[in-house]
N, C-alpha and C positions, 0 to 999 in steps of 0.2 A: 362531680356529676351535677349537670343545671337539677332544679328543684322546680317544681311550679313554688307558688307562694305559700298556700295554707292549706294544702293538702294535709299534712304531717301532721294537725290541729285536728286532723279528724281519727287517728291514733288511738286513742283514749276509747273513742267509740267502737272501733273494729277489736279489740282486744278486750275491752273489758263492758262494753255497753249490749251490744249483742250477739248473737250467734244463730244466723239465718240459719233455718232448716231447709230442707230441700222443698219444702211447697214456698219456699218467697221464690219474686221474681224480679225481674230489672238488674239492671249495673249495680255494682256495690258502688259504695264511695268511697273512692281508694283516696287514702291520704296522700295530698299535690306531694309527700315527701316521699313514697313512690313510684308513682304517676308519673314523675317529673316528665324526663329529657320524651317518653313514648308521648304525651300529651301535647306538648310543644311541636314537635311537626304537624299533625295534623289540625291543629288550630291556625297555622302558619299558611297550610296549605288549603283553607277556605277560600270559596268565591265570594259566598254571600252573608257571611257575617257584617256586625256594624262597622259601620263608617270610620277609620282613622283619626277622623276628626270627634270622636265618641269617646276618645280618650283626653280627660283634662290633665294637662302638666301642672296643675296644681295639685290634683288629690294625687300624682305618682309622687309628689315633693313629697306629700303628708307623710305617703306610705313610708318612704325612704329615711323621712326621718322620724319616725317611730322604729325604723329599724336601727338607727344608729343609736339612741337610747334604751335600746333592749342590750346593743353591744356592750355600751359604755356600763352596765349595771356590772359593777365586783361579785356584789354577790345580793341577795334576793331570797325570798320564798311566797311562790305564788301558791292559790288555791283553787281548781278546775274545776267547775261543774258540767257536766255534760249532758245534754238530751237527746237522745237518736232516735231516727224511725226507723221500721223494715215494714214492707208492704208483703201483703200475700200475695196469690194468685189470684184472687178476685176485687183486687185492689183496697182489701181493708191493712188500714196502718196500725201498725203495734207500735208504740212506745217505748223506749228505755231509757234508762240514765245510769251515771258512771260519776266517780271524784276522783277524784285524784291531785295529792301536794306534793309539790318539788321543793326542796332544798337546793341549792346550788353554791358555790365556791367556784369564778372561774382562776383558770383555766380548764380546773381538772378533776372538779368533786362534784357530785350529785347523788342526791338521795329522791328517787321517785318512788311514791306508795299511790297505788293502784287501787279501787274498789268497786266491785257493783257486785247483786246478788249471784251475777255469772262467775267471776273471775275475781279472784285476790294475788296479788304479786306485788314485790318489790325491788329496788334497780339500785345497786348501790353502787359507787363509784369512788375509788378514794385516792385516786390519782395512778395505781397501780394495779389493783384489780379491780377487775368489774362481776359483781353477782348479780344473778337474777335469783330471789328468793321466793316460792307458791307455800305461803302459809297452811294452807289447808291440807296441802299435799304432803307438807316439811321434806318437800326437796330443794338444792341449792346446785344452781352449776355457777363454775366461774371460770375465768378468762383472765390470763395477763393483759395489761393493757400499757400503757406509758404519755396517749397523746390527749389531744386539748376536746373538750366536749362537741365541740363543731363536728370533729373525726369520728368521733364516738357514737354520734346518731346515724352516720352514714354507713359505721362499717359494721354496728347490730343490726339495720336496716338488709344491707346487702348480703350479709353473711349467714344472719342465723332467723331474718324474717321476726326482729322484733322491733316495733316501732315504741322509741319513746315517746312516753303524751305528748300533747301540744310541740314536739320537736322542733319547728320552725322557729320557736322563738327562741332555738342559740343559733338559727339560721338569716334570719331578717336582717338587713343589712349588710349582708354578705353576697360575694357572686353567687355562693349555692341558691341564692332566691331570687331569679334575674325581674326583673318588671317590663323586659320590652317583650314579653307573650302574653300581654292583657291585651284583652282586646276593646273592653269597654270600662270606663272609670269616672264616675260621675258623685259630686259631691248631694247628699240627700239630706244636708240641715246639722242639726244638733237633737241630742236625746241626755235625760239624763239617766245614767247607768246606777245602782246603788248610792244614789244622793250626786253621784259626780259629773258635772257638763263635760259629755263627749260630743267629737266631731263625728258625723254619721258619712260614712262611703260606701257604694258600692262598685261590682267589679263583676266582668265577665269574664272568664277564663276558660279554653277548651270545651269540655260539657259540664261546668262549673257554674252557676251562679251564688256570688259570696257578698256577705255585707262584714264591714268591723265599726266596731264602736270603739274613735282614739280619746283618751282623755283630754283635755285642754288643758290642764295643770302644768306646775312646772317640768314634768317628766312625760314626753308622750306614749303610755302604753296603752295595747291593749286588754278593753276591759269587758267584750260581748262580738262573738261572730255568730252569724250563721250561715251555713253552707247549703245551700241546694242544687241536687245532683240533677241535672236539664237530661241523662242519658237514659232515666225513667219519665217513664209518660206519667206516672204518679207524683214526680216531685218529691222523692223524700228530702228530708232536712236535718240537720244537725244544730243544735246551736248551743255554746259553751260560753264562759261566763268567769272572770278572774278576777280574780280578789289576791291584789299586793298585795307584799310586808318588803317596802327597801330596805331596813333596820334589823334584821335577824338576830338574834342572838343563838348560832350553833356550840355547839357541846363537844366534846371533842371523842363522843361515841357516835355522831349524826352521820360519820362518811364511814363510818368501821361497821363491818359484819362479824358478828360471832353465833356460830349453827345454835340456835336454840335447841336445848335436848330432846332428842328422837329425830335431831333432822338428818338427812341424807342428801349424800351428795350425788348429784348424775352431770353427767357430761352435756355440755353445748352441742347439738348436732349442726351443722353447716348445714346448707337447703340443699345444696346439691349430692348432698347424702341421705337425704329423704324420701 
């Protein structure tokens, strides 16, 4: 299934950052790894968006190749910080923020922990089954599983309506993250991120406006997005913030689950059983 680009980066936020009550208002900000394939037509099928000529084939290089250096990475453990908005009804914005660290192994190991004062959770993944563990709660479901992480975000995504954090990035540089439905892409300088010269872009996508900040370093990743949702007259925003480790040293309890005492286990529900 197409993806928009960085929708999936906003993950982190709809799961563990907030939880609109019924007096907000506006569009959520569905994560592009959502979003996807519904977004792309009707972005497609504008009159009067920018000019074609608003997209430079230099920053779509950049993009593409920070996606093949996110591929090429064995294995890694990044650190997410997240800040959300949600607007009321009278247009006052509330604040929130969310962490969350991956572990990874590719093809087929990840450990995701989850945090904000809303929501604690964790995603284990160890080549053959997959937990979701709510600390708070000490419930655990799992899942046989068998295939490579890329599959793995699509089919918790589709099936059981959970999004891995920042997911796109085992998606960038793959078809699941296409680039010919940006509509606008314009190089905006250099910034430095936690000490490190990144390249600064921006991007208009669907009722998306996105920025990333690419390191210049030997490795291009990213190190700072923020997302702002154009489908509220308020402008809420998102912006998240990653701090590498290429060097990892895992343990060989980091991909294995064992019920901490008093947990229980409950089952995965499918969405279409909801």
């Amino acid at each position: 299934m197409a993806r928009l680009l960085v929708m999936g980066l906003l993950a982190v936020a709809l799961t563990a950052c907030s939880s609109a009550p019924p007096s907000t208002t506006g569009a959520p900000q569905q994560p592009p790894a959502t979003a996807a394939a519904a977004a792309q037509k009707p972005a497609q099928a504008q009159t009067s968006g920018p000019d074609a000529n608003a997209v430079d084939p230099a920053v779509i290089k950049a993009l593409q190749d920070m996606g093949a250096s996110l591929q090429a990475l064995k294995q890694f453990e990044v650190g997410i910080s997240l800040t959300g908005e949600r607007v009321l009804q009278d247009g006052q914005k509330l604040q929130h923020t969310a962490v969350a660290d991956l572990d990874v192994v590719r093809p087929n190991k990840l450990r995701a922990t989850m945090r904000s004062a809303r929501l604690q959770r964790d995603l284990i993944y160890d080549g053959k089954t997959v937990t979701l563990y709510q600390p708070e709660q000490k419930y655990y479901s799992q899942a046989q599983f068998s295939d490579n992480l890329n599959v793995l975000v699509d089919r918790l995504s589709e099936r059981y309506g959970i999004e891995v954090p920042s997911a796109d990035l085992f998606l960038w540089g793959t078809p699941a993250a296409p680039v010919d439905n940006i509509q606008s892409a314009m190089n905006a300088g250099q910034d430095f991120i936690a000490g490190d010269l990144c390249d600064h872009y921006a991007f208009r996508q669907g009722q998306f406006d996105w920025q990333i900040w690419i390191s210049t370093g030997a490795r291009a990743l990213p190190r700072k997005l923020v997302i702002t949702n154009r489908a509220d007259d308020a402008r809420p925003q998102s912006i998240t913030y990653y701090k590498w480790n290429l060097n990892p040293k895992f343990g060989n309890a980091t991909f294995a689950f064992t019920p901490p005492k008093g947990a229980r286990p409950a089952e995965f529900v499918p969405l279409k059983s909801r």
